[in-house]
MILUMTI-195583 format. One record per residue (C-alpha): residue in three letters; z, y, x. Coordinates in steps of 0.001 Angstrom, whole numbers. Example, Ala and Ser with C-alpha at 12.3 -4.5 7.8 and 13.67 -1.06 7.14 Angstrom:
2
 code      pz      py      px
  ALA    7800   -4500   12300
  SER    7140   -1060   13670
END
This chain:
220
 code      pz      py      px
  UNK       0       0       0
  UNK   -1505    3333    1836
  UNK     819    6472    1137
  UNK   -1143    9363     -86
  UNK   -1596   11208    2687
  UNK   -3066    7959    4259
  UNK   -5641    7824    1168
  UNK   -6853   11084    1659
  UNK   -7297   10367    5073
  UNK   -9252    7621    4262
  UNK  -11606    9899    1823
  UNK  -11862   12135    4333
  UNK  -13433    9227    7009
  UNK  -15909    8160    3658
  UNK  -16754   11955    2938
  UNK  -17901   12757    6835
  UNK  -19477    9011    7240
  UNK  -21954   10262    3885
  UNK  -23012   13147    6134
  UNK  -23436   10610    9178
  UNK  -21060   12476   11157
  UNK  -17957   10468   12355
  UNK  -16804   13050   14594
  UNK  -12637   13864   14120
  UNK  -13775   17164   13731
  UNK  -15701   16387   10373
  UNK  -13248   14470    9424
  UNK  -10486   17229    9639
  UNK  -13220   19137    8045
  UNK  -13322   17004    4820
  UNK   -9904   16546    4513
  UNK   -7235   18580    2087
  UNK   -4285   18025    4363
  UNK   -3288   18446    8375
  UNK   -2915   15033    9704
  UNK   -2067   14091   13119
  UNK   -3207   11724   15445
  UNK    -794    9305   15621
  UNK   -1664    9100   12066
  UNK   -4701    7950   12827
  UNK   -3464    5648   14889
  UNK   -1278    3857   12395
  UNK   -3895    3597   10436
  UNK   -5766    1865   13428
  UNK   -2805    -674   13853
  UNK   -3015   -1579    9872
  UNK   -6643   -2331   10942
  UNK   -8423     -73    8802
  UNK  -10321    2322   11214
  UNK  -11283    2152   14838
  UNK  -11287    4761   17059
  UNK  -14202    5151   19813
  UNK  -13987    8439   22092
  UNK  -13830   11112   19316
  UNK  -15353    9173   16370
  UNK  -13731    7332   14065
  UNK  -15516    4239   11694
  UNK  -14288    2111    9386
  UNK  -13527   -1643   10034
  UNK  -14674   -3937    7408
  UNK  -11420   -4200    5512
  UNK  -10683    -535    5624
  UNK  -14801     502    4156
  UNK  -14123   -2033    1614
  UNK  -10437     -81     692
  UNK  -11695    3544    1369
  UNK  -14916    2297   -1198
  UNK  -12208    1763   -4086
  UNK  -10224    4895   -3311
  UNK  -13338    6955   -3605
  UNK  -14027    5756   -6690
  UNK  -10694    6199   -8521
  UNK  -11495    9784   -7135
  UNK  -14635    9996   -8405
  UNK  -14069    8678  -11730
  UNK  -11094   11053  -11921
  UNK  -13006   14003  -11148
  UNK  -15789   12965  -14693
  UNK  -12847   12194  -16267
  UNK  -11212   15790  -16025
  UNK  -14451   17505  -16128
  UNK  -15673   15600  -19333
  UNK  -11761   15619  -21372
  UNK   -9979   18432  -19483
  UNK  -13325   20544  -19207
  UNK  -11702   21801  -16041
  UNK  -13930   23049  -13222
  UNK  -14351   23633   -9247
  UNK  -11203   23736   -7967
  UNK   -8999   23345  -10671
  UNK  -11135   19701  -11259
  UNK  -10527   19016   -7801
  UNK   -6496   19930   -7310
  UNK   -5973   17646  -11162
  UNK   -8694   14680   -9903
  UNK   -6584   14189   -6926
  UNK   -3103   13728   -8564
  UNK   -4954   11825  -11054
  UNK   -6731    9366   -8694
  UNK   -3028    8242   -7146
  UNK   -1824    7273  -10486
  UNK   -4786    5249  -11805
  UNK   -3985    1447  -11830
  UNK   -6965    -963  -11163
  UNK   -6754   -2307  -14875
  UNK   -6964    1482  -15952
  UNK   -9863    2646  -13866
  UNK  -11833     -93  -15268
  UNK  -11363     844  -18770
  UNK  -12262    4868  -17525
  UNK  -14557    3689  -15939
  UNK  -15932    1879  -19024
  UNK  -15159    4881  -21753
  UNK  -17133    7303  -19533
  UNK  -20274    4878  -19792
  UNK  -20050    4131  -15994
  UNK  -20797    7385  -14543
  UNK  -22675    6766  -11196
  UNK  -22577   10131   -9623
  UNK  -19395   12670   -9876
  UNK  -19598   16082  -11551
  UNK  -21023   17468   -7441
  UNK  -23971   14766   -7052
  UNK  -21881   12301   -5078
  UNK  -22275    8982   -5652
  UNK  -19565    6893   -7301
  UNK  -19016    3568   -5732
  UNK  -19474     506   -8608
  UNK  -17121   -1425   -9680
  UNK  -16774   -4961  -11439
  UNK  -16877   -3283  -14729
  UNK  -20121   -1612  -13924
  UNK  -21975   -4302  -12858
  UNK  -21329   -6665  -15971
  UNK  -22017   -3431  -18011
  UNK  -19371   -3264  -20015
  UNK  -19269   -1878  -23146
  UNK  -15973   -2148  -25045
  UNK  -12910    -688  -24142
  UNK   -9625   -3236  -23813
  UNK   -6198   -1558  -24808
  UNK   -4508   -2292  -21513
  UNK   -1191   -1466  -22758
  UNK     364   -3482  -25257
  UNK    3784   -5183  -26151
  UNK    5516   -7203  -24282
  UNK    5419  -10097  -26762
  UNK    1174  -10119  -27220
  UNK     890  -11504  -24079
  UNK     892  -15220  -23162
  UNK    1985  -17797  -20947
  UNK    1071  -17268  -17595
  UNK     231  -13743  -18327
  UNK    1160  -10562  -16066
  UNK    1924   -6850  -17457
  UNK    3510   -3853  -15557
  UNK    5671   -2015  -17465
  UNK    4646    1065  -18717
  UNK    7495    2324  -20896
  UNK   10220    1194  -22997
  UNK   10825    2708  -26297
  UNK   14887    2782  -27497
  UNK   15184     394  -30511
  UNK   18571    1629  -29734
  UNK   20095    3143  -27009
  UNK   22197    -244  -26268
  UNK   19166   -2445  -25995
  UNK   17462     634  -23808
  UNK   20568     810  -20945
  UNK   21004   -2895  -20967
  UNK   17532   -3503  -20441
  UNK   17394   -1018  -17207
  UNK   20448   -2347  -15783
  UNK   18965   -5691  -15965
  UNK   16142   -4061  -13699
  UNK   13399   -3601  -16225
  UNK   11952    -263  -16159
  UNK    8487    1116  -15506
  UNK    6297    -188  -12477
  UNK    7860   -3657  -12831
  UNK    5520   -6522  -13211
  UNK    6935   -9314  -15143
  UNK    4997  -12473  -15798
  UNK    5505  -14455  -18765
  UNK    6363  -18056  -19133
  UNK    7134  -19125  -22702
  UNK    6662  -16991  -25750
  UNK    8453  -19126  -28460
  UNK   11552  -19249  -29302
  UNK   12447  -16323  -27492
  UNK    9886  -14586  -24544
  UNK   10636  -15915  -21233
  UNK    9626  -13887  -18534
  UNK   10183  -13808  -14785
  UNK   10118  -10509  -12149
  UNK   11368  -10174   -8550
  UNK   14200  -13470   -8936
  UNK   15056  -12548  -12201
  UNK   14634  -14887  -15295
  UNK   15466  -13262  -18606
  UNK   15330  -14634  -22168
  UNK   14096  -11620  -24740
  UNK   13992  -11634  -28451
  UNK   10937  -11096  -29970
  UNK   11700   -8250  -31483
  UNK   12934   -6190  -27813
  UNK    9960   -7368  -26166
  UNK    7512   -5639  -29035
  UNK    9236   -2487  -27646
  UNK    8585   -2939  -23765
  UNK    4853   -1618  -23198
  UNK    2939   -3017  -20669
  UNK    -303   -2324  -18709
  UNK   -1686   -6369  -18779
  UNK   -2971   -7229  -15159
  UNK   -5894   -9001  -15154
  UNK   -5738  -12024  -12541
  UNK   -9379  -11323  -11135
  UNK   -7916   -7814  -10477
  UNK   -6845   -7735   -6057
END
């Protein structure tokens, strides 16, 4: 898991590679935020770039991680441009807090709902994704109860809304709360579900109350 600076690092190295210019310099150039270069060179030990004299490329892993991070961005930028109707660098400053926050299961349904834009509100070109190549054309709800998913089914909690306030603090101190991922194991009598080493037994009618984002297995 990159840190944010470290993404926009990354988009920086994919934004002066589409200019054919792998020079530090350009890459400084394209990027929002100072970095150092002993940042670069933790990225370099995760072994996502490599460094040659004063360019720096992508290894094979790190193209194929920069490709997904420009998309999220991308997709955030036609997003806020096409429901926000923001512009220039308003659409820029929201696409960017926007792009950290989109899940994997979520940018696929954007992705889907815009009609699978292929170039971002500038011209650029937006990397594809699974979705785009089967062409899909529905939208999934990705967030949904607890207790519509199945056996052997994952979800990250989204929210939790308070039947009651008893249920909600009992729940949290048991260590559910948003950004868990729980996977479920038996739905009947009660929903069954396991996250970190943690095995809890829910009634049917608490789990309809915890909303998750459903991970799809295909999903890295």
């Amino acid at each position: 898991m990159l840190t944010e600076k470290q993404e926009e690092i990354m988009e920086a190295i994919w934004c002066a590679g589409e200019h054919r210019n792998y020079s530090v310099e350009a890459v400084r150039k394209n990027c929002v935020i100072d970095f150092t270069a002993s940042e670069l060179a933790v990225l370099e030990e995760m072994g996502l770039i490599v460094t040659n004299a004063d360019k720096i490329l992508f290894s094979s892993t790190g193209k194929q991680l920069a490709e997904r991070i420009m998309r999220r961005h991308r997709l955030a930028e036609v997003l806020v441009s096409t429901v926000l109707k923001l512009k220039n660098s308003a659409m820029e400053e929201v696409a960017c807090k926007v792009e950290h926050c989109l899940e994997p299961e979520v940018e696929e349904s954007i992705c889907t709902l815009l009609g699978h834009p292929e170039v971002c509100p500038d011209g650029k070109l937006i990397p594809q994704g699974r979705c785009c190549k089967k062409r899909l054309k529905v939208v999934n709800s990705v967030v949904m109860g607890l207790d519509k998913l199945k056996p052997r089914e994952k979800g990250k909690i989204s929210y939790i809304e308070p039947g009651s306030h008893s249920n909600l603090h009992q729940l949290i101190s048991l260590g559910l709360h948003p950004g868990i991922v729980v996977s479920v194991h038996r739905t009947a009598p009660a929903v069954c579900i396991k996250f970190d080493n943690t095995e809890l037994a829910l009634d049917k009618e608490i789990a309809k109350n915890i909303f998750v984002w459903k991970i799809d297995s295909d999903i890295s």
